[in-house]
C-alpha positions in Angstrom: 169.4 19.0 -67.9 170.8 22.2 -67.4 169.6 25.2 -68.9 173.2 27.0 -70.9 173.6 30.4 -69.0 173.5 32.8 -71.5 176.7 34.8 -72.0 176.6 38.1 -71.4 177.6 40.3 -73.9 180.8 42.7 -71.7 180.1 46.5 -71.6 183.3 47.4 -73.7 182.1 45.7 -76.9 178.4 47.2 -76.5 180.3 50.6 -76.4 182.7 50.3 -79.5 179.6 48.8 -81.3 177.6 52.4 -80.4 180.9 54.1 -81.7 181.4 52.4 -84.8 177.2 52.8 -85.6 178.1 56.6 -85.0 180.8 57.0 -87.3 179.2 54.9 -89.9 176.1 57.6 -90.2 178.7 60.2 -90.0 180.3 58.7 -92.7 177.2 57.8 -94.7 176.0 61.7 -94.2 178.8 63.5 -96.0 179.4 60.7 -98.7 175.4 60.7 -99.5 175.6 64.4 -100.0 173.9 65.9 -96.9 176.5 67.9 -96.1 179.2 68.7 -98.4 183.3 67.9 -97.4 183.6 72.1 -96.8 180.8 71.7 -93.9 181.7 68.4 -92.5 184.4 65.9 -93.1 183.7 62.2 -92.7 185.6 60.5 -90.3 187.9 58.6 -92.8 189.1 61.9 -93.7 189.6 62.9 -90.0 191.5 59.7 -89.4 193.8 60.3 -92.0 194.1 64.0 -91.0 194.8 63.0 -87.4 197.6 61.0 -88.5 199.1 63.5 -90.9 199.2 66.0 -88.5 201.3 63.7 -86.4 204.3 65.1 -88.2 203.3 67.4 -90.7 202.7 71.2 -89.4 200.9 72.3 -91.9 198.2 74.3 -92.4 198.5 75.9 -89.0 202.8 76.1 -88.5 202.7 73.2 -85.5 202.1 69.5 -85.3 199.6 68.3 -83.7 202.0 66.9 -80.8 202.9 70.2 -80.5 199.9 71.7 -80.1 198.8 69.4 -77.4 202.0 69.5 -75.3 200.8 73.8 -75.6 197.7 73.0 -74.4 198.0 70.0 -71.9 201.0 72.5 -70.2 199.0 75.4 -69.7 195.8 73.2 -68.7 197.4 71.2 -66.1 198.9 74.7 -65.1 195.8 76.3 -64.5 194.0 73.3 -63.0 196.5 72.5 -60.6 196.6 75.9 -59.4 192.5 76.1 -59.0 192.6 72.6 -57.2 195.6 73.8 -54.7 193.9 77.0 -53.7 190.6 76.1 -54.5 190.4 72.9 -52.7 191.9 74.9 -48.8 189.4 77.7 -49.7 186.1 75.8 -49.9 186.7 73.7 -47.2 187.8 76.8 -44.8 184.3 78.4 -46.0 182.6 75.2 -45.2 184.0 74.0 -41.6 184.9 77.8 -40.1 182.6 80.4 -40.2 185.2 83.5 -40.1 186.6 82.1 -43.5 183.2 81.7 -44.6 182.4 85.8 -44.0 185.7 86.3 -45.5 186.0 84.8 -49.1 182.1 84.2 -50.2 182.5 87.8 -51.2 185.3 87.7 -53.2 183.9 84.1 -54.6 180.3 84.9 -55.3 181.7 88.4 -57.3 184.0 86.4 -59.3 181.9 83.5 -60.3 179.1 85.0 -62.3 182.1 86.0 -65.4 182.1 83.7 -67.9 186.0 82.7 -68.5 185.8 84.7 -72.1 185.1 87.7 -70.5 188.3 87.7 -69.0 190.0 87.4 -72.0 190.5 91.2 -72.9 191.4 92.2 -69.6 193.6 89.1 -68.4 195.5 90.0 -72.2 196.2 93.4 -71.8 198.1 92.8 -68.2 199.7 89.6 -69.2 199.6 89.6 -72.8 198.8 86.1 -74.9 201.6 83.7 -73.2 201.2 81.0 -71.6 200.7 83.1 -68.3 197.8 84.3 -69.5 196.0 81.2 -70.2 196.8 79.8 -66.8 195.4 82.5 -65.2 192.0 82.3 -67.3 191.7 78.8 -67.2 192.7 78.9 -63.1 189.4 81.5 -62.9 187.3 78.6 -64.7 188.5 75.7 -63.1 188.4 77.2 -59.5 184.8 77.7 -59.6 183.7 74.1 -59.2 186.2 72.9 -57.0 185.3 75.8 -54.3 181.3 74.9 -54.7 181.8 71.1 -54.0 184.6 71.9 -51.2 182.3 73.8 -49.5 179.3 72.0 -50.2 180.8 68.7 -49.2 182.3 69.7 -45.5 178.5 71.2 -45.4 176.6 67.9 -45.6 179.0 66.3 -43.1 176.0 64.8 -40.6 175.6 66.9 -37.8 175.3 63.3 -35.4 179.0 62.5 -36.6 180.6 65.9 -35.4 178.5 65.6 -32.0 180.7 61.4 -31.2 183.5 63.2 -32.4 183.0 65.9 -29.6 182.1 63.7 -26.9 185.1 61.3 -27.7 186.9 64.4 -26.8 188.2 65.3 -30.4 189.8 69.1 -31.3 188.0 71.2 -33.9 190.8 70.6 -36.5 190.9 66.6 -35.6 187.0 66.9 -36.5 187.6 68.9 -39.6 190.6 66.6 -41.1 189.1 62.7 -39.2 185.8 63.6 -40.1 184.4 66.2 -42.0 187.2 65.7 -45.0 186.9 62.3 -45.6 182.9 62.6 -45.5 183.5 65.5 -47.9 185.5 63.1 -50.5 183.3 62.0 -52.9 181.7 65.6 -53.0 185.1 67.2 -53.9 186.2 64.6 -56.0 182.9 65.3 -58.2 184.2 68.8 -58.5 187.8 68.1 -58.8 186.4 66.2 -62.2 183.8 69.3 -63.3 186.7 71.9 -62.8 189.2 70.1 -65.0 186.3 69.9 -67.9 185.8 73.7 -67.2 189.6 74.2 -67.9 189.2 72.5 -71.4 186.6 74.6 -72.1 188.5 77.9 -70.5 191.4 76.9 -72.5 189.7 76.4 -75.8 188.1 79.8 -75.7 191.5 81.3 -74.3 193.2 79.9 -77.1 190.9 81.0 -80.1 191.4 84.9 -78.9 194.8 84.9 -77.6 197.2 82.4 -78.9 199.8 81.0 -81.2 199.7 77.6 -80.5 197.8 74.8 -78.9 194.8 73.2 -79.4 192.4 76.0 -79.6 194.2 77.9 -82.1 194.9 74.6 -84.2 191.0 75.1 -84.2 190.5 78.4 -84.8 192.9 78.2 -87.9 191.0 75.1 -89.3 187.8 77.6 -89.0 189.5 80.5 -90.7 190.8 78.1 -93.4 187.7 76.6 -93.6 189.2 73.1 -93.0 186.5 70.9 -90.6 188.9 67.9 -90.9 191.1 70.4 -89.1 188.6 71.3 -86.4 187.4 67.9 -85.9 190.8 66.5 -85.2 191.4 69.5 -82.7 188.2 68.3 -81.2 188.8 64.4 -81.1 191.9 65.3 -79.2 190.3 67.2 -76.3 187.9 64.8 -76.1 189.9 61.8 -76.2 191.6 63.8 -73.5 189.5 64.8 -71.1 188.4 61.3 -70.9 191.3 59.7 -70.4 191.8 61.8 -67.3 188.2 61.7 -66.5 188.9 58.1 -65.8 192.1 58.5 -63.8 190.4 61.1 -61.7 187.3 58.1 -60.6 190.0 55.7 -60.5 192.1 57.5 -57.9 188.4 59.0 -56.0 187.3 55.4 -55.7 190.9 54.6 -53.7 190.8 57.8 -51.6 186.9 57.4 -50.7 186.3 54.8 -48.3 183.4 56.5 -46.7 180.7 60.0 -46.9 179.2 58.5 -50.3 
């Protein structure tokens, strides 16, 4: 006879089980008295707040659709604009040498400052639109993008350049047959690091200079002392950033055929 093949049990349903083990400890924590509803609301409550906030602006004078349309704007503002200029700029530093002398300067005085400590300055010139936030989360986001741009067209194997130059091939047909689709995977990896450091640019952003989004929906549930609030605010971000963490590997894994 033979032996049954044991079904495997899929990834998916291993993953909601961790989940709903989380949220039952969560729950179990506030309702046994650990921490009381002030410090940390249990996740029923969230759920429910999630919901209400769907329509209902209160306490913060927004939805909660409103607040992430704020946010998502001003995020896929900023990212795009780190990604279109950061993108060119670290593989110009990484394939040509002049470029290299000419923006690591500019680059490596920049990056040390932590997004918030823009904040003051980037306010005063722009004050706290939606400019503003662009601008801070396009210093954030740019960071990453330039490091794995460069760092990508860097490891392109030295033995791949050298058949392209004996097949006769011009610097730039090197650069763009070559070196850039070696480089994919690299980028791609900072493509997806840049657009988590624009959450977090944007969250900070919004705390200190805003009227609406997601980071003041937080800050207000802090002031009012409402975690259900901040929790939500959270969930969403979260919920968020992974939904376009995925889209990002989906579309690296069709662009990448090669350089991994």
């Amino acid at each position: 006879m033979k032996k049954a093949h044991k079904q495997r049990c899929p990834s998916w349903v291993k993953h909601l089980t961790g989940i709903l083990i989380f949220l039952l400890i969560w729950e179990l924590v506030v309702r046994v008295g650990i921490f009381s509803s002030q410090q940390l609301s249990p996740p029923s409550q969230v759920i429910e707040t999630f919901f209400t906030k769907l329509t209902d602006p209160r306490p913060d004078g927004a939805t909660l659709g409103e607040h992430f349309i704020a946010s998502f704007s001003v995020t896929l503002g900023g990212f795009l604009l780190a990604c279109l200029i950061g993108i060119p700029a670290g593989l110009a530093m990484g394939y040509y040498r002049p470029a290299y002398l000419l923006i690591n300067p500019i680059f490596e005085l920049v990056r040390p400052i932590p997004p918030i400590a823009w904040i003051p300055i980037i306010t005063l010139l722009l004050g706290i639109d939606a400019k503003a936030r662009i601008f801070i989360i396009f210093l954030s986001a740019i960071v990453p993008v330039v490091i794995n741009a460069y760092t990508g067209i860097q490891r392109t194997p030295q033995n791949y350049i050298h058949v392209g130059q004996s097949l006769g091939m011009s610097r730039w047909r090197i650069f763009t047959r070559i070196c850039i689709p070696y480089a994919l995977p690299t980028l791609f990896t900072g493509v997806r690091l840049s657009l988590s450091t624009a959450w977090a640019a944007l969250v900070a952003a919004e705390m200190m200079a805003s009227v609406r989004g997601l980071g003041y929906m937080i800050q207000m549930g802090r002031l009012l002392i409402k975690p259900d609030i901040i929790i939500t605010g959270m969930f969403t971000i979260g919920c968020t950033g992974a939904l376009l963490s995925v889209v990002l590997t989906m579309l690296a894994k069709r662009l990448t055929k090669w350089g991994s």
